[in-house]
DODREN-629449 format. One record per residue: residue in one letter; x, y, z of N, C-alpha, C in turn; residue number from 1. Coordinates in steps of 0.02 Angstrom, whole numbers, plus 50000, padded with zeros to 5 digits. Example, Ala and Ser with C-alpha at 12.3 -4.5 7.8 and 13.67 -1.06 7.14 Angstrom:
BEGIN
NODE dolo  n.xx  n.yy  n.zz ca.xx ca.yy ca.zz  c.xx  c.yy  c.zz nuza
NODE    A 50660 49716 50390 50615 49775 50390 50660 49835 50390    1
NODE    S 50642 49888 50354 50684 49947 50357 50645 50002 50394    2
This chain:
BEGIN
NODE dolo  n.xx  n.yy  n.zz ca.xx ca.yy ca.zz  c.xx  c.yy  c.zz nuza
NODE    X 54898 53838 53895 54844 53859 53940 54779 53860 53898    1
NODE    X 54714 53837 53926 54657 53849 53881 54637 53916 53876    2
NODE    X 54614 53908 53832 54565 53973 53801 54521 54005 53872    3
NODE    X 54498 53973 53889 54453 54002 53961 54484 54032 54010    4
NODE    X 54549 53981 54030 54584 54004 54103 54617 54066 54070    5
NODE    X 54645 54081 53995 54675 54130 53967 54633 54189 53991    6
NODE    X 54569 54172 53953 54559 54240 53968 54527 54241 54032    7
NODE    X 54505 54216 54093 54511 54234 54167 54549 54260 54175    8
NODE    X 54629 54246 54141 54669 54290 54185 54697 54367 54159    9
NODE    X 54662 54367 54100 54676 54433 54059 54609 54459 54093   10
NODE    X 54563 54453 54086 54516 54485 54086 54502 54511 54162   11
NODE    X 54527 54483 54239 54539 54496 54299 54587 54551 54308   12
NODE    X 54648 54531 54254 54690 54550 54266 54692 54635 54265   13
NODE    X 54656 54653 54222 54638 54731 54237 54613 54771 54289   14
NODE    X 54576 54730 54347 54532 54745 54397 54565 54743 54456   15
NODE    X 54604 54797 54470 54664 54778 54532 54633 54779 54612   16
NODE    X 54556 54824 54619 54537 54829 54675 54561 54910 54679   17
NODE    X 54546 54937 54759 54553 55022 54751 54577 55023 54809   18
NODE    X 54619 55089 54803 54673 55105 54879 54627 55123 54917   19
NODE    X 54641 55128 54990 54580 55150 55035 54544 55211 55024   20
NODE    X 54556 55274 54972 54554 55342 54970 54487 55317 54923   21
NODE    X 54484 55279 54896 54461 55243 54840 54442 55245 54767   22
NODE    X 54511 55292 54752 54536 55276 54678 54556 55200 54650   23
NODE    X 54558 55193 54605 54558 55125 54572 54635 55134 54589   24
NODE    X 54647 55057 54594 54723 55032 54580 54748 55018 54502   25
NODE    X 54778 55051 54465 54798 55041 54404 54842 54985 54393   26
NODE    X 54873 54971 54443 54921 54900 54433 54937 54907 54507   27
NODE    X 54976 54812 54496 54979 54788 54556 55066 54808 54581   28
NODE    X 55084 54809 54519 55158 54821 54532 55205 54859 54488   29
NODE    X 55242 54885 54481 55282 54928 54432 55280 54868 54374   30
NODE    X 55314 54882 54300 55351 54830 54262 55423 54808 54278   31
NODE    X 55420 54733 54293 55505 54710 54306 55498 54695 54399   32
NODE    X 55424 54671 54408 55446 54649 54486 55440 54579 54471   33
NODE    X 55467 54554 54531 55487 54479 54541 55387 54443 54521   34
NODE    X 55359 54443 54565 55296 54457 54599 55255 54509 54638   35
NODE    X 55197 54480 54658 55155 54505 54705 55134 54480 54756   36
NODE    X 55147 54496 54814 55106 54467 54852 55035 54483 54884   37
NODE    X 54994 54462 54879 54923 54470 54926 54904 54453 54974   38
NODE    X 54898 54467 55044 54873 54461 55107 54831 54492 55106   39
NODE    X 54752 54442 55115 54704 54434 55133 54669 54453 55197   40
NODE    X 54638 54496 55229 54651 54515 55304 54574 54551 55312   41
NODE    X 54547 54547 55382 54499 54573 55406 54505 54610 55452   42
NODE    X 54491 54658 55477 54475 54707 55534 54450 54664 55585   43
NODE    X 54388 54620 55575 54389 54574 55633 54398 54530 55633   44
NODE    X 54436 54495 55591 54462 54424 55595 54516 54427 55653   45
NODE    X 54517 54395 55734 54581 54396 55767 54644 54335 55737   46
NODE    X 54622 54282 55689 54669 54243 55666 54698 54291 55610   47
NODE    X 54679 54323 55583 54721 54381 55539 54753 54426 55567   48
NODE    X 54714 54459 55635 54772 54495 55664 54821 54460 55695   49
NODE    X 54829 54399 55715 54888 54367 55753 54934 54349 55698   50
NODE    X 54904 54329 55646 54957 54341 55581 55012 54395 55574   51
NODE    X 54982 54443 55591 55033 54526 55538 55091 54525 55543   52
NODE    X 55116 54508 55612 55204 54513 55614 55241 54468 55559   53
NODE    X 55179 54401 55568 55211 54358 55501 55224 54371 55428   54
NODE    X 55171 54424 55406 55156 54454 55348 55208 54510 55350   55
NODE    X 55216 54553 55380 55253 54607 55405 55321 54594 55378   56
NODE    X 55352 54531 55427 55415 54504 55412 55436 54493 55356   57
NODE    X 55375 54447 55314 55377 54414 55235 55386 54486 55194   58
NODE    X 55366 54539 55198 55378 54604 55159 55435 54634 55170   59
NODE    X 55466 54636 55239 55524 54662 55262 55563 54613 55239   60
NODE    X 55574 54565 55225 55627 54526 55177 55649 54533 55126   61
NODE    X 55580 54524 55075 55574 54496 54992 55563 54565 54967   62
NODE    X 55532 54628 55010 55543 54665 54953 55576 54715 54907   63
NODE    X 55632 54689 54945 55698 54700 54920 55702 54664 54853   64
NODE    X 55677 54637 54847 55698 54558 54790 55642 54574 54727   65
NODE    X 55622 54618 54733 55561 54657 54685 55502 54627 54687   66
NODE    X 55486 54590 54755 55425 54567 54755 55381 54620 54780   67
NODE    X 55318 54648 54767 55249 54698 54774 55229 54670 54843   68
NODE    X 55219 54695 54867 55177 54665 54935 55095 54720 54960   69
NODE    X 55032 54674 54949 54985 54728 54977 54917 54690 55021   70
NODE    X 54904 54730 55063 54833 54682 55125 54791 54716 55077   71
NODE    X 54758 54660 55081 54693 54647 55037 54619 54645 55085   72
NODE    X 54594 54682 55081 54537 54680 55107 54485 54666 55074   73
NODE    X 54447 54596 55077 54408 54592 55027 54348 54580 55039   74
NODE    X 54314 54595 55116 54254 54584 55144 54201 54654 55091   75
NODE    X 54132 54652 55087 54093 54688 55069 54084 54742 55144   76
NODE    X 54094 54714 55212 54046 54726 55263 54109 54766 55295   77
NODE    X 54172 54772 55265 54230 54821 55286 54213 54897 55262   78
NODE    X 54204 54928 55311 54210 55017 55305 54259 55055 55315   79
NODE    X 54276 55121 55264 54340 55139 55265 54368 55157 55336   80
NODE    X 54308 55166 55359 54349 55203 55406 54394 55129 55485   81
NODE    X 54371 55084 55474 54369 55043 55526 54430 55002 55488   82
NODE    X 54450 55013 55408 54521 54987 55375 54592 55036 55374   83
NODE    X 54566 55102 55390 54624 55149 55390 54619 55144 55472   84
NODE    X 54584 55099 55531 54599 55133 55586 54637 55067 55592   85
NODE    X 54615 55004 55566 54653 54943 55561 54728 54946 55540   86
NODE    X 54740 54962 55492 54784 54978 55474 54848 55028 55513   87
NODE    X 54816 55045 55541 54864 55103 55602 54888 55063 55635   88
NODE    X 54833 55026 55666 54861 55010 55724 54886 54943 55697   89
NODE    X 54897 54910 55643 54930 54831 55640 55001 54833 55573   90
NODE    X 54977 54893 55549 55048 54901 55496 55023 54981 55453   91
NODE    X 55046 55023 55516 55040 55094 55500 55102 55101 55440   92
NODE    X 55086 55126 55390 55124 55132 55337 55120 55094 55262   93
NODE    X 55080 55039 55303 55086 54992 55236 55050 55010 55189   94
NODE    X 55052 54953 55141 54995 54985 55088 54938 54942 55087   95
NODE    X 54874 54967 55077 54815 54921 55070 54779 54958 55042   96
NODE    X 54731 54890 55010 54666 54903 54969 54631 54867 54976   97
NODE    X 54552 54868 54938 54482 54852 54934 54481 54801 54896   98
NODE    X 54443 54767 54884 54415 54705 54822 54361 54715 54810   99
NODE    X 54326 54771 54811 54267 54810 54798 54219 54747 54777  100
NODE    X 54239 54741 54719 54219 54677 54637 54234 54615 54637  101
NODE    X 54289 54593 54690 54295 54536 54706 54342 54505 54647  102
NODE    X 54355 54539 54637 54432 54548 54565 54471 54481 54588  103
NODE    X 54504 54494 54642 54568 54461 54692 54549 54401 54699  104
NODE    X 54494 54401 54724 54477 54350 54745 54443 54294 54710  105
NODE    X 54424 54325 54663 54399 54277 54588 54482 54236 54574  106
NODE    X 54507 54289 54545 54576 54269 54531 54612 54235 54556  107
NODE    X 54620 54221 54632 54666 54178 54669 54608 54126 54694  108
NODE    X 54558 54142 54711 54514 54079 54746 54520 54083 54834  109
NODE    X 54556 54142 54865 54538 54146 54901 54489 54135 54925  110
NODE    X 54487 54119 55014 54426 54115 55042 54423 54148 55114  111
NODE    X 54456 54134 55154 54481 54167 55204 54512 54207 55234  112
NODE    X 54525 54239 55282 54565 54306 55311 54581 54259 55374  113
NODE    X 54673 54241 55377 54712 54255 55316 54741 54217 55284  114
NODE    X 54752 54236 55213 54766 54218 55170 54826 54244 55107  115
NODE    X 54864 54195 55085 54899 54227 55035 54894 54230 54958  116
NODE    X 54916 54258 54924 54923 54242 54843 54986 54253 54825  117
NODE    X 54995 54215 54798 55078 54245 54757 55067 54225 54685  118
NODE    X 55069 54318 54664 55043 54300 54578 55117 54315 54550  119
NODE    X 55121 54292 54474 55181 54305 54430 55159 54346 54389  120
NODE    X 55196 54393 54337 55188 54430 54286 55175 54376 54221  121
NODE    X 55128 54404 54183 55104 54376 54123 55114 54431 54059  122
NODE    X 55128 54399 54003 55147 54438 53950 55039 54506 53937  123
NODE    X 55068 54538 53923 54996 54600 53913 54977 54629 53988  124
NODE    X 55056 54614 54047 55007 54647 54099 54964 54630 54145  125
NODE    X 54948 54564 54136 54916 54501 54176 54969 54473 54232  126
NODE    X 54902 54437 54282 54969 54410 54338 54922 54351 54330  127
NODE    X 54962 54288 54340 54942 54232 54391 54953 54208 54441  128
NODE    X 54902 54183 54473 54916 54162 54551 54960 54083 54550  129
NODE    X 55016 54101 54561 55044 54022 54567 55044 53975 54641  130
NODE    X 55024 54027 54685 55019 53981 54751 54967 54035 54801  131
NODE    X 54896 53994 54825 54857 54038 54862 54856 53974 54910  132
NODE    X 54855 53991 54975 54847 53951 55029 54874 53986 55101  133
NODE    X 54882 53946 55131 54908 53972 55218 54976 54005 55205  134
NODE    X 54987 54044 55265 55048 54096 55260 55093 54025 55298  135
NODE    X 55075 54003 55369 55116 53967 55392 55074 53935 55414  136
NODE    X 55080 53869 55473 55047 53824 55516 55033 53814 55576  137
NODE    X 55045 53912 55595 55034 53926 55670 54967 53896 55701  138
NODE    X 54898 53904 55641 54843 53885 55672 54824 53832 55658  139
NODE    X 54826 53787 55685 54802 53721 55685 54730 53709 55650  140
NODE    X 54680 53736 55688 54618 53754 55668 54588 53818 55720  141
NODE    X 54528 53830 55707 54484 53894 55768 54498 53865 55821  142
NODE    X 54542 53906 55857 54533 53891 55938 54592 53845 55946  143
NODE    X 54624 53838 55897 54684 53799 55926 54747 53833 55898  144
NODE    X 54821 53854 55909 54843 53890 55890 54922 53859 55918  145
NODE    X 54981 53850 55887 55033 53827 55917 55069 53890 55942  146
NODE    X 55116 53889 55991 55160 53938 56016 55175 53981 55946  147
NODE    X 55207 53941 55899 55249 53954 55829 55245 53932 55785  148
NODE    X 55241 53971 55754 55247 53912 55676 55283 53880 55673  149
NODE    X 55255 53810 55640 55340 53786 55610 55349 53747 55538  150
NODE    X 55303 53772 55498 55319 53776 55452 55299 53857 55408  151
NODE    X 55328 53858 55357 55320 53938 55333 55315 53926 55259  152
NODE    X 55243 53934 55239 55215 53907 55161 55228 53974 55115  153
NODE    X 55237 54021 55130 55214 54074 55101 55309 54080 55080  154
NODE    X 55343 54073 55129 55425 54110 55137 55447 54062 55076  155
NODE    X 55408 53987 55096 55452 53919 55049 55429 53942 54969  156
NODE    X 55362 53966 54964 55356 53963 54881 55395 54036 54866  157
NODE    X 55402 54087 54901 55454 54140 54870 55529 54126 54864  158
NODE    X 55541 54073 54908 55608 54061 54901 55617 54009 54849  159
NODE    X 55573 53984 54831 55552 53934 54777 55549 53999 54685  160
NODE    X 55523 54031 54725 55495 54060 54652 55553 54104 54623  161
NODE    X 55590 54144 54684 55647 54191 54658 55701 54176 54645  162
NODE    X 55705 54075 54645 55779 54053 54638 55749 54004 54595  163
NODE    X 55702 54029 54543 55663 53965 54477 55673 53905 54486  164
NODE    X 55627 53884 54544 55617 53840 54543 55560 53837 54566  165
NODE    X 55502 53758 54557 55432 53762 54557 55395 53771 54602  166
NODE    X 55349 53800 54608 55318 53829 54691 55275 53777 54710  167
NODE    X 55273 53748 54790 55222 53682 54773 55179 53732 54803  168
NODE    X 55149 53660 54787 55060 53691 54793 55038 53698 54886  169
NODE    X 54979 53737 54902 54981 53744 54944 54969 53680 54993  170
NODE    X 54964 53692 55083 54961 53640 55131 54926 53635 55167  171
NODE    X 54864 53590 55167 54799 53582 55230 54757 53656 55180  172
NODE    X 54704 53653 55236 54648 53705 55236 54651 53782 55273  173
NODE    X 54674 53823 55217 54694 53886 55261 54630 53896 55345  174
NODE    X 54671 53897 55385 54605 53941 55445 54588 53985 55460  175
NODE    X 54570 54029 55449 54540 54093 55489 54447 54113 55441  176
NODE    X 54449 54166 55441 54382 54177 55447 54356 54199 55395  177
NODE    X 54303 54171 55347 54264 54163 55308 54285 54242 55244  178
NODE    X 54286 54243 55189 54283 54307 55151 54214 54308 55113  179
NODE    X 54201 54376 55149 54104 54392 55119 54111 54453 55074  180
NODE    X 54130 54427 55011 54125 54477 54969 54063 54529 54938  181
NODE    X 54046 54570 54913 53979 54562 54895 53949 54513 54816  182
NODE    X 53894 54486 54852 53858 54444 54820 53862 54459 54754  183
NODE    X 53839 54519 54741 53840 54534 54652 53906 54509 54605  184
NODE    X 53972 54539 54653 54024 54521 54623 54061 54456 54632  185
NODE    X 54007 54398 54662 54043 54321 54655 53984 54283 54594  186
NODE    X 54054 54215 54543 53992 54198 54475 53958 54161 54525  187
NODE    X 53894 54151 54500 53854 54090 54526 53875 54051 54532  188
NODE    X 53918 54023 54508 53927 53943 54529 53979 53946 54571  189
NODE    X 54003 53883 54621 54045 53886 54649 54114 53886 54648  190
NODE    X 54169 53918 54656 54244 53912 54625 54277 53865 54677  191
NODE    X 54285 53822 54664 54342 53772 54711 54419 53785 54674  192
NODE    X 54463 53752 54712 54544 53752 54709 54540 53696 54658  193
């Protein structure tokens, strides 16, 4: 790995984002989990809320299997109070947090809500993102939407990743709705995939 992407991912890797109460997150996951997963999600994104059962499911599976699972909220223009009422009503119980700094989202290249990451453990405590892209291929594009998915990107690289073998890369252009972090905390230049 180069010297640069090294330390991107050490140097991110400390910045977990903050629980809704908004204490810092000290880590993303105990030591000795499989992964992490990150779902990307907005309060008003409706292609993120038609997601959750999908996301929902993907946690009620794998995390048995020591994979971390957490919704990521990474808009600037999200207020606590409109993410703990979100949260009630679309996965009362779960766990979520902020991207205050835009930590997450530096790190995976996210762009949209919704969206996934699936990072691995790195030696010092670091994660990398080995697959950020669409959860599944329910949405075609805005405004177009199939009955069902039928393919499932997010299920294939965990089932890929927890039986070592290589995660492909992600499929098409995730759809849903734009992530507006705040300005201060994105670099100037632009981050592409």
């Amino acid at each position: 790995m180069p010297r640069v992407a090294l330390f991107l991912v050490l140097s991110l890797a400390q910045q977990f984002g903050a629980h809704l109460d908004g204490r810092a997150l000290p880590q993303l996951a105990a030591p000795g989990a499989s992964a992490v997963v990150l779902f990307f999600v907005a309060s008003d994104c409706p292609v993120s809320n038609r997601t959750f059962p999908e996301m929902k499911r993907l946690r009620e599976r794998y995390a048995a299997q020591g994979v971390r699972f957490w919704f990521v909220y990474p808009n600037a223009t999200e207020r606590r109070g409109e993410v703990l009422a979100h949260q009630r009503d679309y996965d009362a119980g779960g766990e979520a947090i902020t991207d205050p700094d835009a930590a997450l989202v530096r790190l995976t290249h996210a762009f949209v809500t919704p969206e996934a990451a699936i990072l691995v453990p790195q030696p010092g405590g670091a994660w990398k993102a080995v697959y950020t892209g669409r959860i599944d291929d329910r949405f075609v594009r805005i405004g177009q939407e199939r009955p069902a998915p039928t393919q499932f990107f997010v299920e294939n690289a965990l089932r890929a990743l927890l039986s070592g073998q290589p995660v492909a890369p992600d499929t098409g252009t995730p759809v849903g709705c734009t992530i507006l972090p705040a300005k201060a905390a994105l670099p100037t230049k632009a981050v592409g995939r």
